[in-house]
Structures are given as structure tokens and as C-alpha cells.
N, C-alpha and C positions, 0 to 999 in steps of 0.2 A: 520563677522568673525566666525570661526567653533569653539566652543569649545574641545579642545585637552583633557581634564579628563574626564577620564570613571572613574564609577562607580568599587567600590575596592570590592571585592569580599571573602569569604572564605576560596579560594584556592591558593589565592597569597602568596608567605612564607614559612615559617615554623611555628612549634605550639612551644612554651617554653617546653614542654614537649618533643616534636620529638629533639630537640637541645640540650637537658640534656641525653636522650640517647646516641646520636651519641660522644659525649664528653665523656661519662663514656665507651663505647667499647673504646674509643682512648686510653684514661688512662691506662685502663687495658692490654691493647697493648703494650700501651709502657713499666711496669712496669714487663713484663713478662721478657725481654733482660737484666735488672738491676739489678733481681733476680740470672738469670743465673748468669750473669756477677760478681757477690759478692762471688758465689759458688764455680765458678773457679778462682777466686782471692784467695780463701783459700787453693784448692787444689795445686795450685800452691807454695804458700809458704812453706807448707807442703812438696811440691816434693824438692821444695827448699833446707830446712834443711837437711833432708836426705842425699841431695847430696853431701852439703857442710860437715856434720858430717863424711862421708865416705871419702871426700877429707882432712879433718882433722884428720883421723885416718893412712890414707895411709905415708902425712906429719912427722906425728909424729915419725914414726916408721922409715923413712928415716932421719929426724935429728938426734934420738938416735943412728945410726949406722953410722952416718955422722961426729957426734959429739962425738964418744963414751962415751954417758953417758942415763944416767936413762929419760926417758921421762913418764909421766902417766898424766893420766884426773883425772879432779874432776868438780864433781856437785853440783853447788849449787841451790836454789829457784828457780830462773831465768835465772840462763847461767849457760854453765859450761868454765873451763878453763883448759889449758892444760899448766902443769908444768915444768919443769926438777929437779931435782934433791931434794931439799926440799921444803916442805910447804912454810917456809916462804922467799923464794926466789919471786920475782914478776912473776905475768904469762908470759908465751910467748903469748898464743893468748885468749882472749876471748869472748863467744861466749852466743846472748840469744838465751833462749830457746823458741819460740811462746808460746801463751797462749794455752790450751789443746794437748801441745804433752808432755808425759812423761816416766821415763825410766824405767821399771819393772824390776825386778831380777827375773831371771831362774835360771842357773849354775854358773851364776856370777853378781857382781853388778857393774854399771858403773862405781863408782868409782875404783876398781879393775882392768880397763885397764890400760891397763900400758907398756910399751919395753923396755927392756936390753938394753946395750950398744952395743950388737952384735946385734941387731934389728930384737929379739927373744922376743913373746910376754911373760908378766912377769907372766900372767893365760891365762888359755886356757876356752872357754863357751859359753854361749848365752843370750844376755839382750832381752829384746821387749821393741818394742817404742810402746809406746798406743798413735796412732793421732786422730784425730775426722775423718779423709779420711779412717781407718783402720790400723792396726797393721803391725808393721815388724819384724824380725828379725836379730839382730846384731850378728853376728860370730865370735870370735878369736878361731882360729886353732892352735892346739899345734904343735911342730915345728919352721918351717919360719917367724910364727906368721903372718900370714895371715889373712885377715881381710876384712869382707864384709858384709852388709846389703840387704836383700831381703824381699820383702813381704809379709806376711802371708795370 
């Protein structure tokens, strides 16, 4: 009978060494998508708020002319809220604020938005939102009280 085993060689394999490289390019591979991926989970939220604050600004200013009465924001640490009439009335809507987005005063301070009962804004100016994506600009227009956010 033939013997079937040959003699094992050097070249048969891999080395532990060639096998800890090809693992570490893999890693590194995969960790580059997850990165991304985290980045644009923030941008995202970010684009989020915005949009929603913009849609809460629009709301507002349609309830107070809907409802004729007084509507305005208030901010606090972590959200803000949006009122009618007095302080210690319950909010209508509450809303948080993400971690690193905050509202700067220019011509006006966020708390100072606000709509008449004719749903005519209460001041007219410009706040800036500081996000970690960059800066916007919040607009009330004096008149109609018009109202919009754009990017800086």
C-alpha cells in the first residue's frame, strides 16, 4: 500500500502574522461606514430640529389668529415650549432641545417670539441657532410676521 502523506512544507498556510494583518485591514474597513454612519445620524437630527422649529413657528402663529389670542415661546435648559396667553397656563407643545444646539441673541431673544391675536408677530429680528453642523438664522419680519430660518 502507497503511503498518502507528504511531507508538510513551509509554504502550506498562512503565518499568524499574515492573518493579524488581513483582520486589522478588515476592521479598519468596516469601521470607516460606522463613522460615517454616526456623522450623518447627527446631521440629520440637526436638519431635524430645524425643521420641526420652523414648523412650530409657522403653527403657532396660525393658532394665535385662529384662536385670537396671544401665543409666544419660551426656553428653557432643554426644550423649549410654546404658550398662549400666560405663563402659568400649561404649554401647548413641548419641545427638546438636542445636546449642542443653542439659541444666541442678535435683534431679538428667543424668548421674545411671540404672535398677536391678528397673527402679527409680537417683535420683529433675528436669533442664531449655534448647531455643531453650523449656524442658522431665525427671521421674524415685521408686518404679517413672517417667519423663517435659513443657514448661515
Amino acid at each position: 500500500m502507497k503511503n498518502s502523506k507528504q511531507p508538510i512544507s513551509s509554504t502550506d498556510g498562512h503565518t499568524l502574522m499574515e492573518m493579524l494583518i488581513v483582520l486589522a485591514v478588515l476592521s479598519v474597513m468596516t469601521m470607516i461606514p460606522i463613522l460615517h454612519f454616526q456623522s450623518l445620524h447627527e446631521k440629520k437630527s440637526t436638519d431635524y430640529f430645524i425643521d420641526l422649529l420652523e414648523e412650530d413657528l409657522r403653527s403657532a402663529q396660525q393658532l394665535a389668529y385662529a384662536n385670537e389670542e396671544w401665543i409666544y415661546f419660551q426656553e428653557t435648559e432643554e426644550e423649549y415650549h410654546i404658550r398662549r396667553g400666560s405663563i402659568y397656563e400649561e404649554p401647548i407643545k413641548k419641545r427638546t432641545i438636542p445636546p449642542g444646539i443653542y439659541f444666541r441673541r442678535s435683534t431679538l431673544d428667543f424668548d421674545s417670539i411671540g404672535f398677536k391675536s391678528n397673527g402679527n408677530a409680537r417683535k420683529a429680528g433675528t436669533v442664531f441657532i449655534e448647531t455643531p453642523n453650523g449656524s442658522y438664522k431665525l427671521v421674524v419680519l415685521v408686518g404679517k410676521g413672517r417667519v423663517y430660518i435659513e443657514k448661515r
